[in-house]
Backbone as a ProteinNet text record, in pm:
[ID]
protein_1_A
[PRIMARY]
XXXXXXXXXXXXXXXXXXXXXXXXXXXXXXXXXXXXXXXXXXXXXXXXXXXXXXXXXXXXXXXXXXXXXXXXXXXXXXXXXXXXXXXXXXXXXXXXXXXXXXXXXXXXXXXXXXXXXXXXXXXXXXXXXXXXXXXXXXXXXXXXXXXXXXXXXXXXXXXXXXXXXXXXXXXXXXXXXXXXXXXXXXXXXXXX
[TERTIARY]
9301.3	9290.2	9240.4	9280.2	9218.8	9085.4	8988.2	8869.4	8796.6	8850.6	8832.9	8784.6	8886	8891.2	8853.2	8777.1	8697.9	8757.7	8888.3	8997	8961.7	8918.5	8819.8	8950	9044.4	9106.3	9163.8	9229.2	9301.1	9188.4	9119.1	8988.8	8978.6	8924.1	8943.9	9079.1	9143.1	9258.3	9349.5	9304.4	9361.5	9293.5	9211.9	9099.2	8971.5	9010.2	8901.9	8772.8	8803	8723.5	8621.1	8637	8553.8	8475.8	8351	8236.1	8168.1	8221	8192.3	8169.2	8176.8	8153.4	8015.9	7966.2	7821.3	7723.9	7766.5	7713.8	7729	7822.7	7908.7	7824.3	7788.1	7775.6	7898.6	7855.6	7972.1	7911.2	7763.1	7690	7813.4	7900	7929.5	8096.9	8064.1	8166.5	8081	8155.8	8093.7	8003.3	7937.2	7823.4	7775.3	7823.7	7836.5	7890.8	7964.3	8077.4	8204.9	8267.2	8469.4	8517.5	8638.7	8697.5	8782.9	8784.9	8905.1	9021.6	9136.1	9240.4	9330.4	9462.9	9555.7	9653.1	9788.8	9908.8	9950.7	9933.4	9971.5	9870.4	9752.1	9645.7	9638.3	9677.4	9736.9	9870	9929.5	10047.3	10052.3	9940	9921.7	9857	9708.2	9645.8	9772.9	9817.9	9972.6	10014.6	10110.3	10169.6	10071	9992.2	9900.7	9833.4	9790.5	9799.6	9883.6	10009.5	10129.1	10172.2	10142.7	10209.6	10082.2	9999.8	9840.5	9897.7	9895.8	9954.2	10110.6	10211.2	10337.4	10334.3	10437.4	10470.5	10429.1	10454.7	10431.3	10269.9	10246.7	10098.7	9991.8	10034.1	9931.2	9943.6	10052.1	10082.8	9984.2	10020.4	9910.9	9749.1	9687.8	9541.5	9544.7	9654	9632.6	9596.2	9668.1	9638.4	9543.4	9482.2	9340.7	9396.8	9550.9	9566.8	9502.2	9479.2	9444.5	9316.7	9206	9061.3	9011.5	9084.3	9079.8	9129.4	9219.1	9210.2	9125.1	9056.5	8994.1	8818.5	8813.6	8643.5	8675.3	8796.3	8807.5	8801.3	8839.9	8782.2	8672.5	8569.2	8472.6	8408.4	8403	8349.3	8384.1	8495.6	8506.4	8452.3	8446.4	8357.5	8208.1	8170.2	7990.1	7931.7	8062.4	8031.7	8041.2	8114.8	8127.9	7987.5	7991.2	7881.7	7731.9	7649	7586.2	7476.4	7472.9	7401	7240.4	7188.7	7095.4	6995.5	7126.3	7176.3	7167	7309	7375.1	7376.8	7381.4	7362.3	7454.9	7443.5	7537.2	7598.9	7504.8	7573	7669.2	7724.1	7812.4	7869.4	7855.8	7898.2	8051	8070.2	8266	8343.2	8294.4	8343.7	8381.3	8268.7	8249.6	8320.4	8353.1	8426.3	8531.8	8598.8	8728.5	8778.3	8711.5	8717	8751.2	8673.6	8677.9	8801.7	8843.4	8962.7	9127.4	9084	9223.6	9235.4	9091.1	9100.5	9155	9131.1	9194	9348.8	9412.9	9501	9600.8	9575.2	9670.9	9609.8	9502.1	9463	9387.3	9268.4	9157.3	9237.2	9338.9	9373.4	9455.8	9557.7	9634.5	9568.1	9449.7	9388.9	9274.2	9222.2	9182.4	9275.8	9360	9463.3	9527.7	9488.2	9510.5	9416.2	9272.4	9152.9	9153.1	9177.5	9212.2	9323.2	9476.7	9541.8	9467.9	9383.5	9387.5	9246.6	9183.8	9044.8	9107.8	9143.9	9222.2	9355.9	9427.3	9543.5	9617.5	9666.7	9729.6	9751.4	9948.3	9979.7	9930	9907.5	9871.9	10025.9	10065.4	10156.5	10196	10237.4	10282.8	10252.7	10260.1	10207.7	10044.8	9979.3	9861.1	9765.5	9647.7	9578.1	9493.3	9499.2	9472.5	9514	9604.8	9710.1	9749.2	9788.4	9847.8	9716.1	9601	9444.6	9466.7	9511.8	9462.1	9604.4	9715.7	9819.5	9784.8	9719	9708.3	9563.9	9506.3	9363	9428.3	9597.4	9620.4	9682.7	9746.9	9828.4	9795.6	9636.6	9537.1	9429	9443.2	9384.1	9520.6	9645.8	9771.2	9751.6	9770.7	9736.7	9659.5	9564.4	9447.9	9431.6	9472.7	9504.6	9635.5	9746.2	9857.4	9783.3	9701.8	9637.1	9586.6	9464.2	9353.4	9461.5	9573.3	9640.5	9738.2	9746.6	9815.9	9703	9824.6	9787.9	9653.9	9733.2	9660	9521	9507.5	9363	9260.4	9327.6	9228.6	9222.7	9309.5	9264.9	9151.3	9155.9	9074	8945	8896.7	8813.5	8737.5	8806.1	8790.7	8716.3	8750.8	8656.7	8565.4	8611.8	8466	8347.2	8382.5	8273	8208	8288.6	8246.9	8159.8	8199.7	8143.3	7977	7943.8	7878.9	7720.7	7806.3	7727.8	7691.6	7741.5	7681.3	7628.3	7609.6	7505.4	7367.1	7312.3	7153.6	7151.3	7240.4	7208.3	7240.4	7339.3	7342.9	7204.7	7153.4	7027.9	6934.7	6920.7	6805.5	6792.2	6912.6	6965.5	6923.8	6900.4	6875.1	6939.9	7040	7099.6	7105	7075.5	7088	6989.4	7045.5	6972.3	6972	6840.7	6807.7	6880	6843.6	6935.1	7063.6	7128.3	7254.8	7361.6	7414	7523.8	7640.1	7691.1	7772.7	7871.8	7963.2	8033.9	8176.3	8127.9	8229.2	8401.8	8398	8525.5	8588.8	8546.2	8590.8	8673.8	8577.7	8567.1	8734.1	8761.9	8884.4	8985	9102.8	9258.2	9290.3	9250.9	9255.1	9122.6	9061.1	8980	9039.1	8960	9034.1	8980.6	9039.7	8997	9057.9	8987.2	9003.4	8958.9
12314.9	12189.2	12209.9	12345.6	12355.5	12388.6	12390.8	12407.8	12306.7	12132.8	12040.5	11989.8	12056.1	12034.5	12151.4	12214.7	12338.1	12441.6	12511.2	12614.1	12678.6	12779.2	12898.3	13007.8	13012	13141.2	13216.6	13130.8	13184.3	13187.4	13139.4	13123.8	13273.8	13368.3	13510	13525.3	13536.2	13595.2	13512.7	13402.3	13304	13199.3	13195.6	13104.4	13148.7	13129.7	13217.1	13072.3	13003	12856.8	12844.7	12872.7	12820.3	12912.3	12863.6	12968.6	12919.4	12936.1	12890.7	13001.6	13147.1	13286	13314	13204.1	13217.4	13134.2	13024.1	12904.8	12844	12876.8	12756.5	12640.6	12547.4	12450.2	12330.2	12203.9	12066.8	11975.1	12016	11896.9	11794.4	11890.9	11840.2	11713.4	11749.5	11616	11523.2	11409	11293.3	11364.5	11273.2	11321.7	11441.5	11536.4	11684.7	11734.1	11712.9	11742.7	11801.2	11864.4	11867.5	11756.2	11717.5	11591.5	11624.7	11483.6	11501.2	11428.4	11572.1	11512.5	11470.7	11403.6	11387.3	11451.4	11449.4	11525.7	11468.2	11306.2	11174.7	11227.1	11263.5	11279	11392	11520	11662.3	11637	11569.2	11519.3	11423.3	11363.7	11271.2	11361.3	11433.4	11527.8	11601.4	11681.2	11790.8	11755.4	11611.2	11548.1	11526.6	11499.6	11487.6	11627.8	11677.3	11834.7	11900.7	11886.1	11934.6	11808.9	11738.9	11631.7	11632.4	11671.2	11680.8	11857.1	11938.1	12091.9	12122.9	12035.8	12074.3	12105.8	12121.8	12149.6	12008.5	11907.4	11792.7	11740.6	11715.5	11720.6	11821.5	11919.1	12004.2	12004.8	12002.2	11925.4	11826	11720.6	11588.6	11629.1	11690.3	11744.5	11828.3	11906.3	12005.3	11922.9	11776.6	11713.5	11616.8	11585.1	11494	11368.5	11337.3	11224.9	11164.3	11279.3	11177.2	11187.1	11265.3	11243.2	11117	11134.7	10983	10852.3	10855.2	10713.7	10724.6	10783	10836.2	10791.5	10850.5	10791.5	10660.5	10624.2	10490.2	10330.5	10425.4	10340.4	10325.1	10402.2	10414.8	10361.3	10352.1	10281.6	10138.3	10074.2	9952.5	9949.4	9954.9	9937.7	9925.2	10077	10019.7	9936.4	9886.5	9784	9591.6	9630.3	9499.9	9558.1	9657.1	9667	9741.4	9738.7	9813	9917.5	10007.2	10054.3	10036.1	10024.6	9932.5	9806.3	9727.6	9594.6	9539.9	9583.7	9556.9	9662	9588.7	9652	9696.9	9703.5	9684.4	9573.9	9451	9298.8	9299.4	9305	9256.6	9339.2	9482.6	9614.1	9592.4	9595.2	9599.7	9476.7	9369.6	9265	9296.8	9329.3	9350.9	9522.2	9550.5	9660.9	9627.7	9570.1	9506.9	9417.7	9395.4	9278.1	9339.3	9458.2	9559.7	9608.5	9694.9	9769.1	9633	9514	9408.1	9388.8	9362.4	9368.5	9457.3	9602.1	9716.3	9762.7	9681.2	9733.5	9642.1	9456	9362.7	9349.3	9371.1	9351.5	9187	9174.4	9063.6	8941.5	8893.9	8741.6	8727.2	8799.9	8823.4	8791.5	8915.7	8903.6	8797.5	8687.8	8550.5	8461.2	8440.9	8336.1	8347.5	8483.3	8478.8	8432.8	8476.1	8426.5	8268.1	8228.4	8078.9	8022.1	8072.3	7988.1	8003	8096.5	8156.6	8000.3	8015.2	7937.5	7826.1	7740.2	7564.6	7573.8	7617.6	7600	7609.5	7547	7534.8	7607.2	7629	7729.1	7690.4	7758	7743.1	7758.6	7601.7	7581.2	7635.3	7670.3	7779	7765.5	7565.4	7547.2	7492.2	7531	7474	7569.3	7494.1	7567.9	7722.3	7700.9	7837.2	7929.6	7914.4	7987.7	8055.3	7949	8020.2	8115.4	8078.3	8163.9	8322.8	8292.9	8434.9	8480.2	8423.2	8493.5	8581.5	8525.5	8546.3	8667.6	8652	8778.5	8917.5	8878.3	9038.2	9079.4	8964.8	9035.4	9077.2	9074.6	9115.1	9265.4	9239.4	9349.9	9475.7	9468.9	9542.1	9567.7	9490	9537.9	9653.2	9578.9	9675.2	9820.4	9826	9977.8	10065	10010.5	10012.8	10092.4	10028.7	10041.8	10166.6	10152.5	10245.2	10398.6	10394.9	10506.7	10586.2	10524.4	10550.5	10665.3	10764.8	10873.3	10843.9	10738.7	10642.8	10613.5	10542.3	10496.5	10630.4	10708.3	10812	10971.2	10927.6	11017.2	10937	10803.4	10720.8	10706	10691.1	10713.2	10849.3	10937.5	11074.3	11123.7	11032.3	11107.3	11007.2	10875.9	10746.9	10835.1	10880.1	10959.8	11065.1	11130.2	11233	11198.3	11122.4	11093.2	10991.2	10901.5	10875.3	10998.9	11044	11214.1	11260.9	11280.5	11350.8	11298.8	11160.6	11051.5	11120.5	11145.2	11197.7	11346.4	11417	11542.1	11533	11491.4	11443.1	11362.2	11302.3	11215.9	11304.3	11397.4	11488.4	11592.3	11634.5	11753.4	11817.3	11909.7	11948.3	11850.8	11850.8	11805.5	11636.9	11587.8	11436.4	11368	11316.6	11213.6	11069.7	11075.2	10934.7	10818.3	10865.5	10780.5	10727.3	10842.2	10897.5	10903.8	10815.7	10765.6	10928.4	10975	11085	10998.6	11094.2	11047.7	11173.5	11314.5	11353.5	11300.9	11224.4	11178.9	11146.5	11126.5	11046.3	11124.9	11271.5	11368	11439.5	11445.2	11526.5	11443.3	11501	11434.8	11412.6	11508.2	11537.8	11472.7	11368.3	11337.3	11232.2	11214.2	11125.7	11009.2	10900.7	10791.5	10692.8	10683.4	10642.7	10482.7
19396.4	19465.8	19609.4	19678.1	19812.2	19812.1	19690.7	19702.7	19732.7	19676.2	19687.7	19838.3	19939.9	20039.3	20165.1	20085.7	20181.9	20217.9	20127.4	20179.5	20043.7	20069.3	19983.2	19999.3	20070.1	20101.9	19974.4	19901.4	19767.8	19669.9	19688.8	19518.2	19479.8	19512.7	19480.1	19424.2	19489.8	19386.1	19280.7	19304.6	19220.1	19112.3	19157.9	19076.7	19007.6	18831.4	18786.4	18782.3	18846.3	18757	18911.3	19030.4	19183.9	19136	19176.7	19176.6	19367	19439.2	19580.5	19608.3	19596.6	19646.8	19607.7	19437.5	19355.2	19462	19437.1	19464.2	19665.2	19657.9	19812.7	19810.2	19682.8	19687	19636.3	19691.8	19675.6	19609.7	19536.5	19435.3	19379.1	19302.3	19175.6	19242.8	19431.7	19440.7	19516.2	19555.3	19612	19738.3	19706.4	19846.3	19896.2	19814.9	19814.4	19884.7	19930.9	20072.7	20049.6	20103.1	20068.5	20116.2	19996.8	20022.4	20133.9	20227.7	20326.3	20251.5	20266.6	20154.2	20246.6	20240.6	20329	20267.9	20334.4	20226.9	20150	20129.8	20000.8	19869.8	19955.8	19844	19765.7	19857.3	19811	19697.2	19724.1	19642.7	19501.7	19500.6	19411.5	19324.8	19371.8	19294.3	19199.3	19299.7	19268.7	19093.7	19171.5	19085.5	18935.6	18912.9	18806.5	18729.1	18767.4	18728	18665.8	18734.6	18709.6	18524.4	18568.4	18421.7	18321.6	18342.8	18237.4	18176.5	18248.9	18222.7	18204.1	18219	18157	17970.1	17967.9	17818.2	17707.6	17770.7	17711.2	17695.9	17800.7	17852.9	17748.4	17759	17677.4	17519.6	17484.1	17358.8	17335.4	17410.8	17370.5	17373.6	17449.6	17434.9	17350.3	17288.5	17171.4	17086.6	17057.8	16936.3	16949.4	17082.9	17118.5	17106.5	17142.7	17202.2	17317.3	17464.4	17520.7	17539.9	17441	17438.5	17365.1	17246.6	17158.5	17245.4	17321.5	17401.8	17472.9	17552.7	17679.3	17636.1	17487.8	17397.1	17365.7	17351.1	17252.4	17385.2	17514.6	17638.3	17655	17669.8	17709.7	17610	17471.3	17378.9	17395.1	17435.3	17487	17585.2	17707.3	17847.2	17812	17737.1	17706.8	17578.1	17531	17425.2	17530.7	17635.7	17721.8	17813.5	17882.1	17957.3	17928.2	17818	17774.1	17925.6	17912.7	17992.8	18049.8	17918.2	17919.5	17955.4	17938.8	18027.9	18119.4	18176.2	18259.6	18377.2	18517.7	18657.5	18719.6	18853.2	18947.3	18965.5	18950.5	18976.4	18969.6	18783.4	18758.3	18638.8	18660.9	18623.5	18627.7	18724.8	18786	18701.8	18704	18639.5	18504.4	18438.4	18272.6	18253	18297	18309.9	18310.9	18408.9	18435.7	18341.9	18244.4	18147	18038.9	18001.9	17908.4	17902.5	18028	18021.7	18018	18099.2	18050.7	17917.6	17796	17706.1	17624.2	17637.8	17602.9	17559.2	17725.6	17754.2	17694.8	17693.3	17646.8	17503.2	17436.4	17337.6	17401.6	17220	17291.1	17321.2	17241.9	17218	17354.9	17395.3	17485.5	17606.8	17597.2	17696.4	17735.1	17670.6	17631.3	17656.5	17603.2	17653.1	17816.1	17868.7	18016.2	18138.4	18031.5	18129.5	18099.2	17972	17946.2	18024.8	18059.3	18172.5	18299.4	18348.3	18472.7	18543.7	18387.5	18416.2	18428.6	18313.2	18326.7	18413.5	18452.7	18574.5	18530.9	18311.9	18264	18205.3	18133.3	18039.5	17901.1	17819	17690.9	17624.7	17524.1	17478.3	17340.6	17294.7	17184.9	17038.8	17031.3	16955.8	16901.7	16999.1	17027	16891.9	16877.3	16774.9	16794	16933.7	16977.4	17025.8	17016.2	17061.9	16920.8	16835.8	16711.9	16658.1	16639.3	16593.2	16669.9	16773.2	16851.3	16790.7	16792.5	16755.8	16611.9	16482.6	16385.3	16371.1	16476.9	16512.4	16575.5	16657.7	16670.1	16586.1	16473.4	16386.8	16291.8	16273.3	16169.6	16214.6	16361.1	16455.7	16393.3	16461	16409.9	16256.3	16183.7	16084.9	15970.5	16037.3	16011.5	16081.4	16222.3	16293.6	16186.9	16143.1	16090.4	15985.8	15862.8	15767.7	15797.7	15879.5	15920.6	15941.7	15979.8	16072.8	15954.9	15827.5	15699.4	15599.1	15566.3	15505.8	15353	15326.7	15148.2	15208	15354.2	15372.5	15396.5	15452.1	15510.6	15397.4	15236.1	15138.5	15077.7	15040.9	14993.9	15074.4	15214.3	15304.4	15305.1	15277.4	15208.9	15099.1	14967.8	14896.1	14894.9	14905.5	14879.4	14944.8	15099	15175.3	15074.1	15046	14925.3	14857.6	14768.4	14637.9	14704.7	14797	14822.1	14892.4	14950.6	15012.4	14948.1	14805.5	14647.2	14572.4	14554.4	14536.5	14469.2	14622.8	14652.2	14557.2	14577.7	14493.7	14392.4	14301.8	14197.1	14062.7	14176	14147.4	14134.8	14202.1	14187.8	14164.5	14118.2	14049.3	13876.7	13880.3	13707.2	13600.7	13641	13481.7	13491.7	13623.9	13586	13476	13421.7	13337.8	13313.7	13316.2	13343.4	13236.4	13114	12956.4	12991.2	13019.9	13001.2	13094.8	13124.6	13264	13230	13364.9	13389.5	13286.3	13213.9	13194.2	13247	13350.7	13373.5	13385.1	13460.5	13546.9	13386.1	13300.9	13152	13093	13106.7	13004.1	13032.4	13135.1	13134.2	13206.5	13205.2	13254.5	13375.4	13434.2	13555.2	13648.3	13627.3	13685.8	13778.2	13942.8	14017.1	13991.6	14002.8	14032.5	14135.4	14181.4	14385.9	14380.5
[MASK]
++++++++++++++++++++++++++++++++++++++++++++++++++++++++++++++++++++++++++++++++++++++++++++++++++++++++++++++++++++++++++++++++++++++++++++++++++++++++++++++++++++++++++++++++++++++++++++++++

């Protein structure tokens, strides 16, 4: 962290990752400069490091918990803000929109830009209210589904069997007459 901030003293004996002895360049931070840190900021860094690299922490990146949320953001943000697109204008907005969506889910997060826009609360039994209620409980659902051992053996071989399609088709023994009748032929055949 003191490289951050232009204190090279320990990097030799401690740091196999600074290359400032190769390079002594600061491209790769803002403005290319060393950050001026304060001791809140030394501390906050600290603190985060320390909870990303504990015992727990590394656990979770062993298993790509927090890369899979981390892609599954960023796939929301450039699905609200395509790169393409969208500017500086109004980059921050649609960003900000992205990640409230994210975080309360869409309906939740709709029915808030809906009180925030009309002044008014949205009443419980209103028709839209109940719709969005019934879109997260179908959103849940379906994650629920998607996250179950049955969907992702079945997702599994459908992939399979579609991938083998093409070689199958153009393979020696296919025939044109004559529909496979493997899967028939024996006991042990799956059917998915």
């Amino acid at each position: 962290m003191h490289c951050f901030s232009g204190d090279h003293k320990m990097c030799k004996e401690r740091s196999r990752v600074c290359t400032y002895r190769v390079t002594s360049s600061y491209k790769h931070l803002p403005y290319g400069e060393p950050l001026a840190l304060q001791e809140s900021d030394k501390k906050i860094i600290l603190g985060n490091i320390n909870k990303t690299f504990d015992a727990t922490g590394l656990k979770e990146v062993a298993k790509l918990f927090n890369t899979n949320a981390c892609e599954s953001l960023n796939a929301s943000v450039f699905h609200y803000a395509p790169k393409t697109s969208f500017y500086a204008r109004n980059f921050a907005a649609l960003c900000h929109s992205a990640v409230h969506t994210r975080s309360m889910g869409p309906s939740k997060s709709s029915m808030k830009v809906a009180e925030k826009v009309t002044g008014k609360k949205i009443s419980l039994h209103s028709m839209i209210y109940n719709q969005l209620k019934a879109k997260d409980r179908r959103r849940e659902y379906d994650s629920r589904r998607k996250a179950s051992v049955r969907y992702k053996i079945v997702r599994f071989y459908l992939r399979k069997r579609h991938a083998s399609r093409a070689l199958y088709r153009d393979g020696l023994y296919a025939s044109e007459s004559m529909p496979s009748t493997s899967a028939a032929d024996h006991s042990y055949g799956l059917k998915v």
